[in-house]
C-alpha positions as YAML, in Angstrom:
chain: A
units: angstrom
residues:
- id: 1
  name: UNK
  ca: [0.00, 0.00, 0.00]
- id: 2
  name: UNK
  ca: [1.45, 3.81, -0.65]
- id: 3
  name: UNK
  ca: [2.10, 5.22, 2.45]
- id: 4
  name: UNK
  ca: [0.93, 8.26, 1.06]
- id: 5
  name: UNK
  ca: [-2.53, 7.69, 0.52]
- id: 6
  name: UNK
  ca: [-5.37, 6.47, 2.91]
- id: 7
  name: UNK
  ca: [-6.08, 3.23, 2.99]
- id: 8
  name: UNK
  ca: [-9.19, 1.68, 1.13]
- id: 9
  name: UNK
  ca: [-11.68, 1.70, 3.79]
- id: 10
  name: UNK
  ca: [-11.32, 4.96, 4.32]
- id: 11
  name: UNK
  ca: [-11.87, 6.11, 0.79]
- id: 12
  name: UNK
  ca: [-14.39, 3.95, 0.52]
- id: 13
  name: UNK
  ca: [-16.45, 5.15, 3.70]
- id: 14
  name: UNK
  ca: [-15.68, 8.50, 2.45]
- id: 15
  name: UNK
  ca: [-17.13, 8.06, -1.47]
- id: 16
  name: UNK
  ca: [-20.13, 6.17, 0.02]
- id: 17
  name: UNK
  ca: [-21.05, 8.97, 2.66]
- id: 18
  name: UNK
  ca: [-20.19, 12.23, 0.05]
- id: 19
  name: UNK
  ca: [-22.77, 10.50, -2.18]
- id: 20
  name: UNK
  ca: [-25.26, 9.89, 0.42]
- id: 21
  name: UNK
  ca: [-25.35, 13.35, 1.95]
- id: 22
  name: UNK
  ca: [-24.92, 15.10, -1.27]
- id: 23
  name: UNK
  ca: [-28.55, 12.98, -1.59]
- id: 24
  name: UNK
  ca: [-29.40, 13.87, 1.83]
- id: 25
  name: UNK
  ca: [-29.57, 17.19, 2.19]
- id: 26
  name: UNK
  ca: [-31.44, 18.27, -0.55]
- id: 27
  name: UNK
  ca: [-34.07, 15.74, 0.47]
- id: 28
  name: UNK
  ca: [-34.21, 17.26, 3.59]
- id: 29
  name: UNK
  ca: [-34.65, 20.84, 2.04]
- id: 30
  name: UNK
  ca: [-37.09, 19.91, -0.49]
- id: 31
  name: UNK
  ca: [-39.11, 17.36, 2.10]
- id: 32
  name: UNK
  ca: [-40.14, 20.52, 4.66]
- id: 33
  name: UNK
  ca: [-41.09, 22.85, 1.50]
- id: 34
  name: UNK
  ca: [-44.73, 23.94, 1.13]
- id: 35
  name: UNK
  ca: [-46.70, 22.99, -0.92]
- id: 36
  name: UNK
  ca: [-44.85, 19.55, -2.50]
- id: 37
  name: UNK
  ca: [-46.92, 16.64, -3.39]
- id: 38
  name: UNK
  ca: [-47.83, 14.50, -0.11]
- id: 39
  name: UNK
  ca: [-46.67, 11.58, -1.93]
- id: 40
  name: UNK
  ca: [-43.07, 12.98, -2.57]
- id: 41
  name: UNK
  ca: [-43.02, 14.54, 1.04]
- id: 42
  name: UNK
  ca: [-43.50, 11.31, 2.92]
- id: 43
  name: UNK
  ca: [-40.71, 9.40, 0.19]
- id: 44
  name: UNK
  ca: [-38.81, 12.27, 0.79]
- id: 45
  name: UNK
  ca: [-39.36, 11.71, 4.96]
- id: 46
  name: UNK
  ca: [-38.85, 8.31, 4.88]
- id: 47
  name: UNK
  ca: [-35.85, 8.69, 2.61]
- id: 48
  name: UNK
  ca: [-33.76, 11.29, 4.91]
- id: 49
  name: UNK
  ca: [-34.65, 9.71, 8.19]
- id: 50
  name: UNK
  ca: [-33.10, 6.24, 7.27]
- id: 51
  name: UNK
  ca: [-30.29, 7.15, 5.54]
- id: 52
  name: UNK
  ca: [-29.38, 9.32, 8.12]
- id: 53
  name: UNK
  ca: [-29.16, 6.84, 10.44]
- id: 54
  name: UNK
  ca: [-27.28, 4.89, 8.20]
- id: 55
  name: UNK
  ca: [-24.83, 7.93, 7.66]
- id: 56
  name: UNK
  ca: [-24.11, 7.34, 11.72]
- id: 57
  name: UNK
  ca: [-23.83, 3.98, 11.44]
- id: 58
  name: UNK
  ca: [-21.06, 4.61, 8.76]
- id: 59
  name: UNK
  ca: [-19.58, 7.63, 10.91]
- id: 60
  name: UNK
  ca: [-19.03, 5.21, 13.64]
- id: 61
  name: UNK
  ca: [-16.98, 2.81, 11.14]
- id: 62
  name: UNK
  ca: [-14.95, 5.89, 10.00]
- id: 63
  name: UNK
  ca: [-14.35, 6.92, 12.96]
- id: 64
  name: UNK
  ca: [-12.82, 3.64, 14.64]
- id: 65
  name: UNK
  ca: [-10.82, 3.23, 10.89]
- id: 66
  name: UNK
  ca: [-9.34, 7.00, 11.24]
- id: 67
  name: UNK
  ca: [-8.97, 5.90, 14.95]
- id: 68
  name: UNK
  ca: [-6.95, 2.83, 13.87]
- id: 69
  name: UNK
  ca: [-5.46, 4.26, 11.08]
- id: 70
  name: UNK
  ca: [-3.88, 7.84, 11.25]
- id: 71
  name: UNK
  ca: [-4.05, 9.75, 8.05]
- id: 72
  name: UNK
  ca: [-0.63, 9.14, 5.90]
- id: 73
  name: UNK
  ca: [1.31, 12.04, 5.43]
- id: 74
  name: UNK
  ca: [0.91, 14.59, 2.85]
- id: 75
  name: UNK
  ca: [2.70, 15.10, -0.12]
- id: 76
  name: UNK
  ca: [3.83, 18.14, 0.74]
- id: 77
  name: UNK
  ca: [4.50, 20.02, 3.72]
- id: 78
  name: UNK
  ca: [2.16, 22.88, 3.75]
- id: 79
  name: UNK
  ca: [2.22, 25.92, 5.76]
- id: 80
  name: UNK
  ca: [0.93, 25.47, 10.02]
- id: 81
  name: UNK
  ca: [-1.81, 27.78, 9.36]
- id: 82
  name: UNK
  ca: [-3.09, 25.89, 6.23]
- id: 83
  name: UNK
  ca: [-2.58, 22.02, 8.40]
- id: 84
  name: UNK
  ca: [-4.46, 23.60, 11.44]
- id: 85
  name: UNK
  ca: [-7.77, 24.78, 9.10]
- id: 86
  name: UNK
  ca: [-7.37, 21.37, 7.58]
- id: 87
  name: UNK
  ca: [-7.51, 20.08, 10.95]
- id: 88
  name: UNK
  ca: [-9.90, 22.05, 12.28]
- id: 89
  name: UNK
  ca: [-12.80, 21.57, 8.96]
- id: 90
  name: UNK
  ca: [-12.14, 17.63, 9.36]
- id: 91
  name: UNK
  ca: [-12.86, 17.27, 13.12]
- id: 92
  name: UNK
  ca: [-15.60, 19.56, 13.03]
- id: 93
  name: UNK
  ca: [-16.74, 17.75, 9.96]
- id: 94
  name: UNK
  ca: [-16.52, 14.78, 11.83]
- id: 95
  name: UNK
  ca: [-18.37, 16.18, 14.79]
- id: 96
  name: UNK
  ca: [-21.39, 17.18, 12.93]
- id: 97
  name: UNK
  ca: [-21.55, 14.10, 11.04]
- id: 98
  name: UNK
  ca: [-22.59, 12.84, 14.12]
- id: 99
  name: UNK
  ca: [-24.80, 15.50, 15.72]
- id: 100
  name: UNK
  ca: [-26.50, 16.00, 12.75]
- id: 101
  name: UNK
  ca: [-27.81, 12.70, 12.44]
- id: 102
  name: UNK
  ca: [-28.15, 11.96, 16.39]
- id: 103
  name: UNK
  ca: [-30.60, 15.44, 16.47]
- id: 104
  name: UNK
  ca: [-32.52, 14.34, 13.72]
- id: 105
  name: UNK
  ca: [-32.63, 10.57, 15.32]
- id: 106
  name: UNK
  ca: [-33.95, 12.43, 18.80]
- id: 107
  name: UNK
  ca: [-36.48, 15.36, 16.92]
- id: 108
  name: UNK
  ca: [-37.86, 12.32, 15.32]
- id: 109
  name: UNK
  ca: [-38.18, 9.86, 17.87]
- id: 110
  name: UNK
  ca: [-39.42, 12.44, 20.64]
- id: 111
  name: UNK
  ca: [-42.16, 13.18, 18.01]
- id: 112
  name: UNK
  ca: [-43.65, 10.45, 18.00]
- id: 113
  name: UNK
  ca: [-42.31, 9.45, 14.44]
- id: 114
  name: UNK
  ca: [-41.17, 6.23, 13.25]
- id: 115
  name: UNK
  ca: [-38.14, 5.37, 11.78]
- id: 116
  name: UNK
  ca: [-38.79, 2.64, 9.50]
- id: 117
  name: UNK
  ca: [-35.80, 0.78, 8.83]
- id: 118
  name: UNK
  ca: [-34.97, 0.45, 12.90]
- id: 119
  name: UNK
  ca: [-38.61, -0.04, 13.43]
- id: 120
  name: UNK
  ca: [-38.35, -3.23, 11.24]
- id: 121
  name: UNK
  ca: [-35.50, -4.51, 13.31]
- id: 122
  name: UNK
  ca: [-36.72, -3.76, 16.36]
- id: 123
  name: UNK
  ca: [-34.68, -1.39, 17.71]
- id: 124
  name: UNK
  ca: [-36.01, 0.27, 20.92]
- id: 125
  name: UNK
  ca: [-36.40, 3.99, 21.34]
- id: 126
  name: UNK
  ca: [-34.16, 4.93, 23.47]
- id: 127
  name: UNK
  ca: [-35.85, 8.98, 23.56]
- id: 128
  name: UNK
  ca: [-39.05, 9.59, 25.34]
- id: 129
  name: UNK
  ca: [-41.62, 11.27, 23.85]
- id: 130
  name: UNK
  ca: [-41.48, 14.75, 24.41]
- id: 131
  name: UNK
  ca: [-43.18, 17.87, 22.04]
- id: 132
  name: UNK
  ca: [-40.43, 20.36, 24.23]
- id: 133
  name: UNK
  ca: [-37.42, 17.70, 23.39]
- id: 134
  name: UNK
  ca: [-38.49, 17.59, 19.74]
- id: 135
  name: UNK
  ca: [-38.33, 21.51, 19.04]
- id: 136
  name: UNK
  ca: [-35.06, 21.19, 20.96]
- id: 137
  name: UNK
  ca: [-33.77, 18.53, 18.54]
- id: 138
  name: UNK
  ca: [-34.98, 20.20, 15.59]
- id: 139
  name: UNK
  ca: [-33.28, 23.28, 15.83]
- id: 140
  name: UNK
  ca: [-29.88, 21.55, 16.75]
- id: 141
  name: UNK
  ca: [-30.79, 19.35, 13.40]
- id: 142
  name: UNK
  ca: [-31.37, 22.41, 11.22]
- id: 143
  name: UNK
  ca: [-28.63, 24.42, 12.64]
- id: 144
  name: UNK
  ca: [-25.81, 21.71, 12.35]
- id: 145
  name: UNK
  ca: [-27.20, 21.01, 9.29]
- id: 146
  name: UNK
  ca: [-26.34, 24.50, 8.07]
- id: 147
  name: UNK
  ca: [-23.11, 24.56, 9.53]
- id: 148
  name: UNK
  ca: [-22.61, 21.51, 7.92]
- id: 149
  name: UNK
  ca: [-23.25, 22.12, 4.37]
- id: 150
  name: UNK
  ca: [-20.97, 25.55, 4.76]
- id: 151
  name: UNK
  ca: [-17.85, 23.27, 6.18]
- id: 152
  name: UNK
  ca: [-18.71, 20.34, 3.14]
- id: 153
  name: UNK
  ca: [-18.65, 23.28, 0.95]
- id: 154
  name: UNK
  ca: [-15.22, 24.63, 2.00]
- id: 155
  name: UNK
  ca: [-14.09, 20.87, 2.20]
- id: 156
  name: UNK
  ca: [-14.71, 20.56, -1.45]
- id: 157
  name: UNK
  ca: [-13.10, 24.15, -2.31]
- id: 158
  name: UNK
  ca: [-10.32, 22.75, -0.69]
- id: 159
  name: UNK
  ca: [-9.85, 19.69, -2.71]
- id: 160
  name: UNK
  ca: [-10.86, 21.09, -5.83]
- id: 161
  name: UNK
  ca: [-7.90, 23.92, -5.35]
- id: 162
  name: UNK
  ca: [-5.60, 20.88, -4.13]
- id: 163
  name: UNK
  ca: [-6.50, 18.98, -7.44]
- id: 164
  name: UNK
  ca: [-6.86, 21.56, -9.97]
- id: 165
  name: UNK
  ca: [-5.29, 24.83, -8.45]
- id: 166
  name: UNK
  ca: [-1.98, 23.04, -6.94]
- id: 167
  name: UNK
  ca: [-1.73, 19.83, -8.25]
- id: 168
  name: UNK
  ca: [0.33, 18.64, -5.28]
- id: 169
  name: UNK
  ca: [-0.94, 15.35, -4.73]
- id: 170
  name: UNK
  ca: [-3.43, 16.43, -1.78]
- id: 171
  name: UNK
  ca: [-6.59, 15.15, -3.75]
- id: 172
  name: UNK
  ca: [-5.06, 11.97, -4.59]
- id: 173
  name: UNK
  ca: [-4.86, 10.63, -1.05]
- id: 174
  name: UNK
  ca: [-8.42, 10.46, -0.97]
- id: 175
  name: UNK
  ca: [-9.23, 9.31, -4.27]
- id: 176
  name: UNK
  ca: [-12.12, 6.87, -4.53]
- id: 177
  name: UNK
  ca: [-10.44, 3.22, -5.00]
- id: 178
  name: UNK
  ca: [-11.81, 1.71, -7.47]
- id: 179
  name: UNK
  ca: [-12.29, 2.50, -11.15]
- id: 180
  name: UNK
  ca: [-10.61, 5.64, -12.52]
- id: 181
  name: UNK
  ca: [-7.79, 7.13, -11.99]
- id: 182
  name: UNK
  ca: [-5.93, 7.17, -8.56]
- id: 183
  name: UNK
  ca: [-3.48, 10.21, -9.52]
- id: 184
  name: UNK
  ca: [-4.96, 14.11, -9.32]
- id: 185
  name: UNK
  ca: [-6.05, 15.48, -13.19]
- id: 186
  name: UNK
  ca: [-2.97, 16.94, -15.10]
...
């Protein structure tokens, strides 16, 4: 394996989750719009609520593979300043991958709501039902989920300039791993 690069479950559990959220979150905008067809709402609902609890499901797998498995060094040695905001944008990244999900889990469940997929299997509730404990949860869910869109949208400036701007190898580490090319575009 290059020592350069992260290793394949990472870029897998990366690919997987980018394409999910970049699903997600315009589900979620489009599901709470007035006015939309019932029928699309409740697909819409039913669509965002699952997957996000699959999205922290796969958070907790990234997070014990980045726990077991550091990320490689870079190509090049960039300024502090530029490895601290790198820093920074992935842990809080990773933060509100999880709060996002865990609010929406709660605003949901202390609404009374169901949550299909861990109604099937049986999974217990674990939040009491509570109208005050809902609002609660849905402001932390809409709030996060506007900080997180802004840091996914620097995250991507980032690699973009990395792989188009600078060319230094930065968006290679990360690069899906399979199919493709696993070099940045010359």
């Amino acid at each position: 394996m290059n020592t350069s690069r992260y290793g394949n479950a990472a870029r897998v559990l990366h690919w997987l989750m980018a394409g999910l959220i970049l699903l997600t979150v315009p589900a979620g905008l489009i599901m709470v719009q007035a006015g939309i067809d019932r029928d699309l709402q409740n697909a819409l609902f039913i669509y965002h609520k699952n997957v996000g609890v699959c999205l922290l499901i796969l958070m907790m797998f990234r997070l014990v593979v980045r726990w077991r498995n550091p990320p490689p060094a870079g190509p090049s040695e960039p300024p502090l300043w530029q490895r601290r905001i790198a820093q920074v944008t992935h842990w809080v990244l990773y933060a509100l991958l999880v709060i996002v999900p865990v609010a929406g889990l709660v605003r949901v469940r202390a609404g009374g709501f169901p949550i299909e997929a861990l109604d099937a299997l049986g999974v217990p509730l674990f939040v009491p039902r509570s109208d005050t404990l809902a609002e609660q949860a849905k402001a932390v869910h809409h709030l996060a989920g506007l900080a997180i869109m802004a840091f996914i949208a620097l995250h991507i400036t980032a690699a973009l300039f990395h792989g188009l701007v600078k060319r230094d190898g930065v968006l290679s580490r990360m690069w899906p791993p399979f199919g493709g090319s696993t070099r940045d575009p010359r």
